[in-house]
C-alpha positions as CSV (number, residue, x, y, z in Angstrom):
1,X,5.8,40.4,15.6
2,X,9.7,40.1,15.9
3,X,12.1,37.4,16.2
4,X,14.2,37.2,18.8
5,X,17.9,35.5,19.1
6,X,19.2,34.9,22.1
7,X,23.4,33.1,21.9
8,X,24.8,32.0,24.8
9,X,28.4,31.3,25.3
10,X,29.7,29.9,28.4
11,X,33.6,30.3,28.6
12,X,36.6,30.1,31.5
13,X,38.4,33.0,29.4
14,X,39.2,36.4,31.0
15,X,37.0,39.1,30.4
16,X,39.5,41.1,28.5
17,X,39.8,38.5,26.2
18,X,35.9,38.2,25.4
19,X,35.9,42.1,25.4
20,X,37.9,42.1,22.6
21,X,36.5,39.3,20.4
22,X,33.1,41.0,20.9
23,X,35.0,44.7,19.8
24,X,36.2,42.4,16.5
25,X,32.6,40.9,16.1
26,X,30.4,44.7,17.1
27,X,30.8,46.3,13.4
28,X,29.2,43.3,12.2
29,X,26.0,44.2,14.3
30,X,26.2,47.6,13.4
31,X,26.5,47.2,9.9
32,X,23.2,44.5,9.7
33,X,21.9,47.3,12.0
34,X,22.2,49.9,9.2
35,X,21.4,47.6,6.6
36,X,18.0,47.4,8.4
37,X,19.0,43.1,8.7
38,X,19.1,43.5,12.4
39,X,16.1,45.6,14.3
40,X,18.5,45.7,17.7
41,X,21.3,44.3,19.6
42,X,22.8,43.8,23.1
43,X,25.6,42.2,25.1
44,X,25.5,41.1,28.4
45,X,27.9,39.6,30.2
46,X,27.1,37.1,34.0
47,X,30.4,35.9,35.5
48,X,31.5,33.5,33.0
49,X,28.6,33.2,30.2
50,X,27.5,35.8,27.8
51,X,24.5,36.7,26.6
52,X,24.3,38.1,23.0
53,X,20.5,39.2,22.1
54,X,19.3,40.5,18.9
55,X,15.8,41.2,17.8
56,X,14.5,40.9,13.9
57,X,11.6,42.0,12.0
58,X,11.6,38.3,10.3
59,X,12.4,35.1,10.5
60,X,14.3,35.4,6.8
61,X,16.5,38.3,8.4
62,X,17.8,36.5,10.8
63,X,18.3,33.3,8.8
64,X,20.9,36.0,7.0
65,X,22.2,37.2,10.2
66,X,22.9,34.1,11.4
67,X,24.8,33.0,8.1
68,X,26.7,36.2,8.2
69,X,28.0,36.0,11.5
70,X,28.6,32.0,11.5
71,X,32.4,32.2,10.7
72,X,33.0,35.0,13.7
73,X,31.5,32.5,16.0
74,X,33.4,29.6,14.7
75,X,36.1,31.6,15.3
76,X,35.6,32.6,19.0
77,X,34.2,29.4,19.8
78,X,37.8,27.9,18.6
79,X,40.3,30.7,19.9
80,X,38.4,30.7,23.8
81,X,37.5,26.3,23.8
82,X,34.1,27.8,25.0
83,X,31.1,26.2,24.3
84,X,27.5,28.4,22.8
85,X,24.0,27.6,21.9
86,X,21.3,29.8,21.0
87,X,17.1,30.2,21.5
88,X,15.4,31.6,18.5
89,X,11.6,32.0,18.8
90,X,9.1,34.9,18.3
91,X,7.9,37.7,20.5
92,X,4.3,38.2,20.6
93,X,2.7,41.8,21.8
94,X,-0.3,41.2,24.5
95,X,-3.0,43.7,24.3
C-alpha cells in the first residue's frame, strides 16, 4: 500500500517564474528519492495551478517529507502570493 500526496498551488505568476522555484525545490525530491524517503515524484503544470504528486511507502515517510520541504513551500507560497493545499490519503491495489 502507498501513500500518496498530491499539493496544489494555484498562482497568477508566469511560468518562468514557477519553473524556476520548482528547479530550486527538484534536488530536494531527488535527494528524499535517493534516500529511499520518497518512492516517486512528478510535476504537472494546468494553466495557472500546479500539481506536485509524490508517492510513499508510509505514512511516517511522508510525515518527514512534508517537514523537510515545509520551508521551500513557505517560501514560494510568499515570493508568488499564491495560494496551495494538499490531499494525502492511501492507494489501495484491486485484485
Amino acid at each position: 500500500m502507498s501513500v500518496m500526496r498530491v499539493f496544489v498551488f494555484e498562482t497568477p505568476e508566469p511560468r518562468a517564474k514557477m519553473m524556476k522555484h520548482w528547479r530550486d525545490g527538484e534536488a530536494f525530491y531527488k535527494k528524499a528519492k535517493r534516500d529511499g524517503v520518497l518512492k516517486s515524484y512528478k510535476l504537472i503544470e494546468t494553466d495557472n495551478k500546479w500539481l506536485a504528486i509524490t508517492e510513499f511507502d508510509t505514512k511516517a515517510k511522508l510525515n518527514k517529507f512534508v517537514k523537510g520541504i515545509a520551508d521551500q513551500r513557505k517560501t514560494v507560497l510568499a515570493d508568488t502570493g499564491g495560494q496551495g493545499w494538499s490531499y494525502i490519503g492511501t492507494v489501495r491495489g484491486s485484485s
